[in-house]
The first five atom37 places (N, CA, C, CB, O) and aatype in JSON, in Angstrom:
{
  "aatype": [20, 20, 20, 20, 20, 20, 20, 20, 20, 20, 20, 20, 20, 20, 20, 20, 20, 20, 20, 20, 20, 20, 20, 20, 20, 20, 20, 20, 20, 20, 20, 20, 20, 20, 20, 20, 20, 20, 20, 20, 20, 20, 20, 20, 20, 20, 20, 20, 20, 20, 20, 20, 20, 20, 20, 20, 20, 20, 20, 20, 20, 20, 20, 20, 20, 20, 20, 20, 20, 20, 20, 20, 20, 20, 20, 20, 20, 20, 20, 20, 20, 20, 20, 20, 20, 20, 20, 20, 20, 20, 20, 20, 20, 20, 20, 20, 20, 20, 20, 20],
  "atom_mask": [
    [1, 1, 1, 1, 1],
    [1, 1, 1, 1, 1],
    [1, 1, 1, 1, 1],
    [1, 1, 1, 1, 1],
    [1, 1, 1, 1, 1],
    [1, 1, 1, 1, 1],
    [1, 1, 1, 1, 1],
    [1, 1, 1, 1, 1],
    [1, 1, 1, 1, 1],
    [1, 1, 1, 1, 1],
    [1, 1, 1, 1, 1],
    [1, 1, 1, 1, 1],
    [1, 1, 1, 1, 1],
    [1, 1, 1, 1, 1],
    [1, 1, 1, 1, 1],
    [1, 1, 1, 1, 1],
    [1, 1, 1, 1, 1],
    [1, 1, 1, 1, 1],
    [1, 1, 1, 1, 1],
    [1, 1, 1, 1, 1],
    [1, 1, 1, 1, 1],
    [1, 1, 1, 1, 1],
    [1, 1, 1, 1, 1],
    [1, 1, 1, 1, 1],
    [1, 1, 1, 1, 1],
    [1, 1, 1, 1, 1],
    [1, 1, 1, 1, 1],
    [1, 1, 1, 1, 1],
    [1, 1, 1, 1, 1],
    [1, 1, 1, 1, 1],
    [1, 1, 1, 1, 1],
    [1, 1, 1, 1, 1],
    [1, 1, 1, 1, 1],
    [1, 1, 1, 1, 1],
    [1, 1, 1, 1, 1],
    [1, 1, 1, 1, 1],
    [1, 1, 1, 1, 1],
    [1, 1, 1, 1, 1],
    [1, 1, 1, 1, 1],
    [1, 1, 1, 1, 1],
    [1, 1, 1, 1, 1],
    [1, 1, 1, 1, 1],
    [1, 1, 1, 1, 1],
    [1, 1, 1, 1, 1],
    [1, 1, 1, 1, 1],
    [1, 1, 1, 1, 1],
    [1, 1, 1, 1, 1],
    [1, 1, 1, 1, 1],
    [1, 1, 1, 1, 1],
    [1, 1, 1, 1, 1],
    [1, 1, 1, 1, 1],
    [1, 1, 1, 1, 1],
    [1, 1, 1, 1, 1],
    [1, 1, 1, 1, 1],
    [1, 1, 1, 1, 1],
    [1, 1, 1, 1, 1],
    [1, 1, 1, 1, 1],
    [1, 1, 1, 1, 1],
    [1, 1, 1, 1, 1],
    [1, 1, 1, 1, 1],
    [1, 1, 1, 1, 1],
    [1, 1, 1, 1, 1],
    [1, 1, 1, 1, 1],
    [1, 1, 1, 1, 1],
    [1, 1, 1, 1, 1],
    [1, 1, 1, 1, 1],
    [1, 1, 1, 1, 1],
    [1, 1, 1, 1, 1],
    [1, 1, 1, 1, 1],
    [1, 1, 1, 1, 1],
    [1, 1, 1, 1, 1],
    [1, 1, 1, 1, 1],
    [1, 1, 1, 1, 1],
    [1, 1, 1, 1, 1],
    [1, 1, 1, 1, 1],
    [1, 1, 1, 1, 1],
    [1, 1, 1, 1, 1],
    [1, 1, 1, 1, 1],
    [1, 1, 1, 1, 1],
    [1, 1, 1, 1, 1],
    [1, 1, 1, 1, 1],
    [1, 1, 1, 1, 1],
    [1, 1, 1, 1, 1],
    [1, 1, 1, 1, 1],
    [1, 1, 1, 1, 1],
    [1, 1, 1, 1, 1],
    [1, 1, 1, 1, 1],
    [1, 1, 1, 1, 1],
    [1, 1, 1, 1, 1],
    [1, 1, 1, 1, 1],
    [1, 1, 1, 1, 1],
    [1, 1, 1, 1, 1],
    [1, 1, 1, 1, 1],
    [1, 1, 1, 1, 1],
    [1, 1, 1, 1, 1],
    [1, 1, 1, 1, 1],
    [1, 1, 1, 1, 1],
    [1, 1, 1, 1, 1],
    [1, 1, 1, 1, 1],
    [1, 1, 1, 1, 1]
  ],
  "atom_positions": [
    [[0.85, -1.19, 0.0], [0.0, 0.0, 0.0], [0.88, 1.24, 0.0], [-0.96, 0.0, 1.22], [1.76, 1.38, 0.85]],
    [[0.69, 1.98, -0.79], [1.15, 3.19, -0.62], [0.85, 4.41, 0.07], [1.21, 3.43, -1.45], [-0.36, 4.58, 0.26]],
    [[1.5, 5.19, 0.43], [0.94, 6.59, 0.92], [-0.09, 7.01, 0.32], [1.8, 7.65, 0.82], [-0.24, 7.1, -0.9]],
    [[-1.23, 7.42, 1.57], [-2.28, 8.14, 0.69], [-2.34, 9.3, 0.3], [-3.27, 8.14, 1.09], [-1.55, 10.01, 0.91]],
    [[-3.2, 10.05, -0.78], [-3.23, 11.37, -1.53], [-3.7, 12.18, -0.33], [-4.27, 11.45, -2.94], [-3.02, 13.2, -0.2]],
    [[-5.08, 11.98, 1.0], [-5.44, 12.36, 2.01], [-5.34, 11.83, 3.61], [-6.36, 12.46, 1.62], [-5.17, 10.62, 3.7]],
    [[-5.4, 12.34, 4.51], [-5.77, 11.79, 5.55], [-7.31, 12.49, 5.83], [-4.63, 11.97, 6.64], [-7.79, 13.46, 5.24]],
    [[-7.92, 11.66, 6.94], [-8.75, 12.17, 7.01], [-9.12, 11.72, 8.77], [-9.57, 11.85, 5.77], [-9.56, 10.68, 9.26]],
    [[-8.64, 13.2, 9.49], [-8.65, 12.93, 10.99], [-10.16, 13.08, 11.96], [-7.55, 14.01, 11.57], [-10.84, 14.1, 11.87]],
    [[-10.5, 12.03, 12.79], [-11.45, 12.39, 12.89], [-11.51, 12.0, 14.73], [-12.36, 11.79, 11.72], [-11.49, 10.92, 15.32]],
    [[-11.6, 13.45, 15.24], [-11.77, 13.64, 16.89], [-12.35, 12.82, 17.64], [-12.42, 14.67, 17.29], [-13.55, 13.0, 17.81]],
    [[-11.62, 11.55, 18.41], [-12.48, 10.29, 18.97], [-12.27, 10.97, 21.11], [-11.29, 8.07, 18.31], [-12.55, 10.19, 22.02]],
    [[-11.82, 12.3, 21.35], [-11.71, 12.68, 22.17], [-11.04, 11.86, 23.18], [-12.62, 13.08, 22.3], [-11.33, 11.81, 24.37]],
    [[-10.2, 11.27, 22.61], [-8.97, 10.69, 23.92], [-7.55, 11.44, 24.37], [-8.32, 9.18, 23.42], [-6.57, 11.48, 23.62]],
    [[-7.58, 11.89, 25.37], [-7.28, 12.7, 26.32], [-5.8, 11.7, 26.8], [-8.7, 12.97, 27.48], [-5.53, 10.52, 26.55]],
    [[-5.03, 12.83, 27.61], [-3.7, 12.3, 27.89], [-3.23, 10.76, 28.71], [-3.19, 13.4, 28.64], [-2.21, 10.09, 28.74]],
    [[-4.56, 10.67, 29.32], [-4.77, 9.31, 30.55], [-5.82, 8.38, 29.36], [-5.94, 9.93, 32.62], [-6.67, 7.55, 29.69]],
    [[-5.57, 8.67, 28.33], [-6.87, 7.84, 27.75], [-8.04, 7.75, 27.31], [-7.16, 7.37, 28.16], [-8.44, 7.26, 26.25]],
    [[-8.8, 8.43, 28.5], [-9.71, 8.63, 29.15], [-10.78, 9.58, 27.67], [-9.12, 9.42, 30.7], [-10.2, 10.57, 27.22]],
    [[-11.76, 9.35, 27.23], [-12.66, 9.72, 26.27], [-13.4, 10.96, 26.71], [-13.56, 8.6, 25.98], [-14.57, 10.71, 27.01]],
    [[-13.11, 12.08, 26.81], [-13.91, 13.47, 26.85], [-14.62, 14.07, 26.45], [-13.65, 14.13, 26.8], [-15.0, 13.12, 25.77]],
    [[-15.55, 15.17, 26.04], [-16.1, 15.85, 25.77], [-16.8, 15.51, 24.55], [-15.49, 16.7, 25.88], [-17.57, 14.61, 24.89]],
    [[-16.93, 15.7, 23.56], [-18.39, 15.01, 22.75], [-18.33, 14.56, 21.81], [-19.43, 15.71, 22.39], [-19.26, 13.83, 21.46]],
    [[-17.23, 14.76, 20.95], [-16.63, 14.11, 19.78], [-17.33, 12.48, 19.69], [-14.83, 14.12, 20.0], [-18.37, 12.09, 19.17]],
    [[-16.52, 11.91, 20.26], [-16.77, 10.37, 20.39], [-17.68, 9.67, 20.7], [-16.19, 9.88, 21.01], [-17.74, 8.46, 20.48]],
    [[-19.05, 10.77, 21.59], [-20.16, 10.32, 21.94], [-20.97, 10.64, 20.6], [-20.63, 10.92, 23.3], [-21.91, 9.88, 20.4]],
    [[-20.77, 11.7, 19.59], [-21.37, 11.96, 18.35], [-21.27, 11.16, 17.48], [-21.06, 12.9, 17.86], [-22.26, 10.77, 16.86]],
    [[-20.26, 10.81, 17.3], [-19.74, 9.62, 15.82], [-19.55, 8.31, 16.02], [-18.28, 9.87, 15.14], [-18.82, 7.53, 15.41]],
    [[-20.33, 8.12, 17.01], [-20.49, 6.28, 17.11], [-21.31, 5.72, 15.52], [-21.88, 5.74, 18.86], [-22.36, 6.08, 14.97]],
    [[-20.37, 4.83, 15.2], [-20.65, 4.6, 13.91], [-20.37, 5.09, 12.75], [-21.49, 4.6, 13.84], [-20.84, 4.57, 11.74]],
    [[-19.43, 6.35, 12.67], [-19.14, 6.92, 11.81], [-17.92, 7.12, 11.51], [-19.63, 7.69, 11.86], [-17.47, 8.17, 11.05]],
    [[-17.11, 5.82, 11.83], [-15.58, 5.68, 11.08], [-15.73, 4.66, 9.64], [-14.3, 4.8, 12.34], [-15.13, 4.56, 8.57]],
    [[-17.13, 3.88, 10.43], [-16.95, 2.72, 9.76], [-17.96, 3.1, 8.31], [-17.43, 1.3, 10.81], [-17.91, 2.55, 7.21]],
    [[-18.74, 4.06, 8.69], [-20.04, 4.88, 7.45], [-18.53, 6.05, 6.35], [-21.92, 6.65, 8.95], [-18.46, 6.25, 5.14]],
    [[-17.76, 6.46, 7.3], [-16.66, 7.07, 6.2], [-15.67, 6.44, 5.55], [-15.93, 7.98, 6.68], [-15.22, 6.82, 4.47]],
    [[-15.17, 5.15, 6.36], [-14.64, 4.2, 5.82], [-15.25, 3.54, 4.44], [-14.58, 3.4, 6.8], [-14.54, 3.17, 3.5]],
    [[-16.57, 3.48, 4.49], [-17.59, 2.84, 3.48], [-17.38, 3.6, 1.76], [-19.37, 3.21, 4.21], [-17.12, 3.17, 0.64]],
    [[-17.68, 5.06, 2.42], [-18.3, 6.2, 1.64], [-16.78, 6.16, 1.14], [-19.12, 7.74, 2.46], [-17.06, 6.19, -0.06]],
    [[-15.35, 6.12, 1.16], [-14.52, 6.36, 1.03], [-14.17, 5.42, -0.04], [-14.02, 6.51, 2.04], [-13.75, 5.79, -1.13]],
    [[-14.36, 4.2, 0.29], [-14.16, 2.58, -0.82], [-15.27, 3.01, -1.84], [-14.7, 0.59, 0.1], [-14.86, 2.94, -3.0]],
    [[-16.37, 3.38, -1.74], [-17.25, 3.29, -2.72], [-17.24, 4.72, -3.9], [-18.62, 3.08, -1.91], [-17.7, 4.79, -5.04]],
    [[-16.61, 5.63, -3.16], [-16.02, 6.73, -4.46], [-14.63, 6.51, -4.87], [-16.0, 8.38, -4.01], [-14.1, 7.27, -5.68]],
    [[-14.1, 5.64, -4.42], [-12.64, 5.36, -5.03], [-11.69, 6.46, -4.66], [-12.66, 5.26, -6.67], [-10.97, 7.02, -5.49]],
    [[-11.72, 6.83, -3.06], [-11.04, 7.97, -2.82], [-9.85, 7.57, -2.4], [-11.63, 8.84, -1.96], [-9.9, 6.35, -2.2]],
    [[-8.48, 8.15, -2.09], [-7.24, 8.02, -1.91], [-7.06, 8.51, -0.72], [-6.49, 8.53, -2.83], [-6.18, 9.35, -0.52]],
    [[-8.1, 7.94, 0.53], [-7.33, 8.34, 1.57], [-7.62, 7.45, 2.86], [-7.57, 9.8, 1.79], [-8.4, 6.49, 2.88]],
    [[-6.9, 7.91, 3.88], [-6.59, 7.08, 4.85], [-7.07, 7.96, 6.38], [-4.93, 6.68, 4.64], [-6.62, 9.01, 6.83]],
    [[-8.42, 6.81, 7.05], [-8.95, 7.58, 8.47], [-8.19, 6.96, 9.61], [-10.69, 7.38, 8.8], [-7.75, 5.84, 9.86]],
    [[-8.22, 8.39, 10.33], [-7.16, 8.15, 11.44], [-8.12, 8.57, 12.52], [-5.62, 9.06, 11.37], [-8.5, 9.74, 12.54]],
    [[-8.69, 7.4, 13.74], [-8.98, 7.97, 14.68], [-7.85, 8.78, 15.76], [-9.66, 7.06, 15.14], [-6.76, 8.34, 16.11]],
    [[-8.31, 9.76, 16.06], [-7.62, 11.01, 16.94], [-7.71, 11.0, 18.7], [-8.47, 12.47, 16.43], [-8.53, 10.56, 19.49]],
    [[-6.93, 11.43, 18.77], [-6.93, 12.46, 20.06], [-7.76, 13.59, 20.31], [-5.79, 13.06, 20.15], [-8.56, 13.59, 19.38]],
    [[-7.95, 14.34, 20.9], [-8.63, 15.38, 21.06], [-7.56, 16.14, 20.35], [-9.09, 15.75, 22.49], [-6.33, 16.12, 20.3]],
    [[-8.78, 16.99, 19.69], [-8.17, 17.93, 18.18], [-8.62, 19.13, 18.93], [-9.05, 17.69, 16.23], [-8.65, 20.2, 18.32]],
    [[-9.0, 19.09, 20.28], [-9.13, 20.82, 21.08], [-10.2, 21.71, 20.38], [-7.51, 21.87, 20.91], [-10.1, 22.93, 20.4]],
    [[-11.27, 21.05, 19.74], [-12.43, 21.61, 19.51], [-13.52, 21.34, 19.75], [-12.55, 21.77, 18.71], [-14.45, 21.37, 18.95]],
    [[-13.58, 20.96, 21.21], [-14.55, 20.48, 21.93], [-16.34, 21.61, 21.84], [-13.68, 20.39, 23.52], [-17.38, 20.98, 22.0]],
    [[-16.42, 23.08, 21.6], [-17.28, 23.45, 21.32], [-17.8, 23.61, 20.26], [-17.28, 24.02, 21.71], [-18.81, 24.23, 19.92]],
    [[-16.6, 22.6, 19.37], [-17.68, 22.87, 17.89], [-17.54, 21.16, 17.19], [-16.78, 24.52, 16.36], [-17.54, 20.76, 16.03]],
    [[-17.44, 20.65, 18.17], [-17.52, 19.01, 17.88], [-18.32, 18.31, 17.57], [-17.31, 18.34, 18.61], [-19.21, 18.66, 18.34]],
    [[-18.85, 17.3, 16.81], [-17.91, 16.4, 16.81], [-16.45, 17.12, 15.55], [-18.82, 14.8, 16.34], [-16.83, 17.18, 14.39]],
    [[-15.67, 17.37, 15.68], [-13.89, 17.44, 14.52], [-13.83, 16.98, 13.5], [-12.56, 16.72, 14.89], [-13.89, 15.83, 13.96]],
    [[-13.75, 16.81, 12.42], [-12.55, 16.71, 11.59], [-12.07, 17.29, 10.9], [-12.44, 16.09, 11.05], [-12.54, 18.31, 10.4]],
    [[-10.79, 16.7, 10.65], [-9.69, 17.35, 9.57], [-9.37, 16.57, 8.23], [-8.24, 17.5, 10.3], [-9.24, 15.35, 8.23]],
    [[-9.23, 17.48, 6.88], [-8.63, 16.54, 5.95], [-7.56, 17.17, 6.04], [-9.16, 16.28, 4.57], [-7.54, 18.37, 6.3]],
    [[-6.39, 16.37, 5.81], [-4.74, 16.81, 5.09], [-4.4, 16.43, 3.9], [-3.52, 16.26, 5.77], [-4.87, 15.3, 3.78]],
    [[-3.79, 16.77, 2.85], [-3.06, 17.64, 3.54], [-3.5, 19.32, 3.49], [-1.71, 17.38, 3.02], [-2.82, 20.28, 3.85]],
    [[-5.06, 19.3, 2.83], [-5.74, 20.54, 2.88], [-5.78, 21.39, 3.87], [-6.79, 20.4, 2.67], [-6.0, 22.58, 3.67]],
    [[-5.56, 20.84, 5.16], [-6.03, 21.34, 6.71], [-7.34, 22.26, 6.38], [-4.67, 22.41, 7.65], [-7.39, 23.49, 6.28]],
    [[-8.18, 21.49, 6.28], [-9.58, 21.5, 6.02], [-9.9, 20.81, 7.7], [-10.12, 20.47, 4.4], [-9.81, 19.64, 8.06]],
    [[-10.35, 22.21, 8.64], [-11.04, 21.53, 9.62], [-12.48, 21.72, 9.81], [-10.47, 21.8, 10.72], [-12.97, 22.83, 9.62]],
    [[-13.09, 20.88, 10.11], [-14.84, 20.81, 10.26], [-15.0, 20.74, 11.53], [-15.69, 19.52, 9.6], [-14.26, 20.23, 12.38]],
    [[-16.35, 21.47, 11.69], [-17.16, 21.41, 13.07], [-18.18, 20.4, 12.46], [-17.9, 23.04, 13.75], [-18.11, 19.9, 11.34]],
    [[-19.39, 20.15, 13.64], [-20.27, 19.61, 13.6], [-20.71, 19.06, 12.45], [-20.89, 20.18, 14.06], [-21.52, 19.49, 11.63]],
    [[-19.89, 17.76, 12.47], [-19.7, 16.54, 12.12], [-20.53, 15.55, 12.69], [-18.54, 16.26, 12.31], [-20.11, 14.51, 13.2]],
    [[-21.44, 15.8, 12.62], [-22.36, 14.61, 13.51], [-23.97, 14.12, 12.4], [-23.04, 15.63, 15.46], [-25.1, 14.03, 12.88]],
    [[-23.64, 13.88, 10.97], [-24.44, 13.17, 10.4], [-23.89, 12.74, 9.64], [-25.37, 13.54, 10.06], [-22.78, 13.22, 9.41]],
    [[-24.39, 11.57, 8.81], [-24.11, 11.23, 7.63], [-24.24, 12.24, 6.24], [-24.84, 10.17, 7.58], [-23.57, 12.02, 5.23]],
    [[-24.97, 13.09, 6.32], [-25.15, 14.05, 5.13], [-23.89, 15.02, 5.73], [-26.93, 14.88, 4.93], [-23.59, 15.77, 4.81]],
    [[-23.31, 15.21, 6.55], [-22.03, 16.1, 6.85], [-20.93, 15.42, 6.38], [-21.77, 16.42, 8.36], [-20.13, 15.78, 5.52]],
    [[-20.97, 14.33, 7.06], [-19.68, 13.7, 5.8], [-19.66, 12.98, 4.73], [-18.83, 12.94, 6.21], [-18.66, 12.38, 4.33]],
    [[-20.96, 12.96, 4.07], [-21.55, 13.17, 2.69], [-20.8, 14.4, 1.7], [-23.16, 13.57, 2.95], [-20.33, 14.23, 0.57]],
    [[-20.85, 15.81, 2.6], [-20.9, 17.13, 2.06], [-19.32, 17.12, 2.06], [-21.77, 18.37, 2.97], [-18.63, 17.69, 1.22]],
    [[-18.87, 16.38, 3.11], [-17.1, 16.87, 3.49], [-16.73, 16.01, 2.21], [-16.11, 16.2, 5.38], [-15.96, 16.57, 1.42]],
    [[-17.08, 14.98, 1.95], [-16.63, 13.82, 0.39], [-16.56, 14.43, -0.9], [-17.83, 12.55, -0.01], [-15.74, 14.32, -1.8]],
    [[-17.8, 15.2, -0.76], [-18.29, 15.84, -1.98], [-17.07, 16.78, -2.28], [-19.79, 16.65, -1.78], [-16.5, 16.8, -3.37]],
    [[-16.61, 17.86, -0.78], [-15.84, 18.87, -1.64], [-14.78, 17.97, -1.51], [-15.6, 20.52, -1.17], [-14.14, 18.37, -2.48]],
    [[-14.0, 16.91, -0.98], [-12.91, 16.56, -1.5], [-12.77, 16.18, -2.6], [-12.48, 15.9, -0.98], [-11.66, 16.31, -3.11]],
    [[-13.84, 15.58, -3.33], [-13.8, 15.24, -4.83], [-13.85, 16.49, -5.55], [-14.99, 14.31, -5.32], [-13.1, 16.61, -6.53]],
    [[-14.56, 17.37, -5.24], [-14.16, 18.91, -6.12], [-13.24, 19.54, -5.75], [-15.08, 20.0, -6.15], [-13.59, 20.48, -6.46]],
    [[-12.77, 19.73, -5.5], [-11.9, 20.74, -4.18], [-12.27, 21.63, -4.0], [-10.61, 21.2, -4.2], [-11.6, 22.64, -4.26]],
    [[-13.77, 21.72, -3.36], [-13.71, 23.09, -2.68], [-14.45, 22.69, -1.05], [-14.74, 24.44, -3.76], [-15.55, 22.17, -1.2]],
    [[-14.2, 22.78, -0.16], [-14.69, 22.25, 1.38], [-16.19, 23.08, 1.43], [-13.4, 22.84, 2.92], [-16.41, 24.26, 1.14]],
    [[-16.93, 22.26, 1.79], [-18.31, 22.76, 2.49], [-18.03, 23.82, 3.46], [-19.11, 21.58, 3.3], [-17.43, 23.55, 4.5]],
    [[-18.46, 25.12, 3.14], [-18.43, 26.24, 3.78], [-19.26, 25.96, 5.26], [-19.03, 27.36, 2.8], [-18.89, 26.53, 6.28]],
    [[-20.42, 25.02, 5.24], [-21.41, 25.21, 6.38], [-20.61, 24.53, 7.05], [-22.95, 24.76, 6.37], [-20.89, 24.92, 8.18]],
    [[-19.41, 23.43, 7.24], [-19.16, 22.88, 8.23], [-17.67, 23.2, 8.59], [-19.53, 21.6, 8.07], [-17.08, 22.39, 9.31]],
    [[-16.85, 24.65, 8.02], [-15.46, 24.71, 8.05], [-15.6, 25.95, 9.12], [-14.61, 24.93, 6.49], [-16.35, 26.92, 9.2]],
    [[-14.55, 25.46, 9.86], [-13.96, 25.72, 11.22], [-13.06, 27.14, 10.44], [-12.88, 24.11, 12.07], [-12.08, 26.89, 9.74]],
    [[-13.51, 28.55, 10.66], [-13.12, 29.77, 10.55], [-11.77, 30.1, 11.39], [-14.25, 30.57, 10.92], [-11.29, 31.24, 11.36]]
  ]
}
């Protein structure tokens, strides 16, 4: 396997002891394995990395693509990371869910 064209980080809120925090991870139950899916089935070039706390606990659930540093807030449906797929295949990031 080669290096991928993206990563695609996504805030599972684990904290320095481990320990699972603030809301990230309570939002996206089920949704490594729904982006994992969506990812094989457009033939995309990239690779999900569950995270650490990405320190955006008030606009959580996180993610990030790289190497765009494309970060998203409220990440908590399937039509959000529907929308985040979409602009990676165009390149332009969904304005409603990018972290200013």
């Amino acid at each position: 396997m080669g290096i991928p064209a993206n990563q695609i980080l996504v805030c599972q809120s684990f904290r320095l002891k481990g320990d699972q925090k603030g809301i990230c991870h309570k939002k996206t139950d089920g949704f490594l394995q729904y982006l994992e899916e969506e990812i094989l089935d457009r033939g995309l070039d990239c690779m999900v990395v569950a995270t650490g706390c990405l320190k955006q606990c008030d606009q959580g659930p996180a993610m990030v693509v790289q190497p765009n540093n494309w970060w998203f807030k409220g990440v908590d449906s399937e039509e959000a990371i529907d929308a985040i797929l979409d602009g990676l295949e165009d390149g332009e990031p969904p304005e409603q869910y990018l972290i200013a």
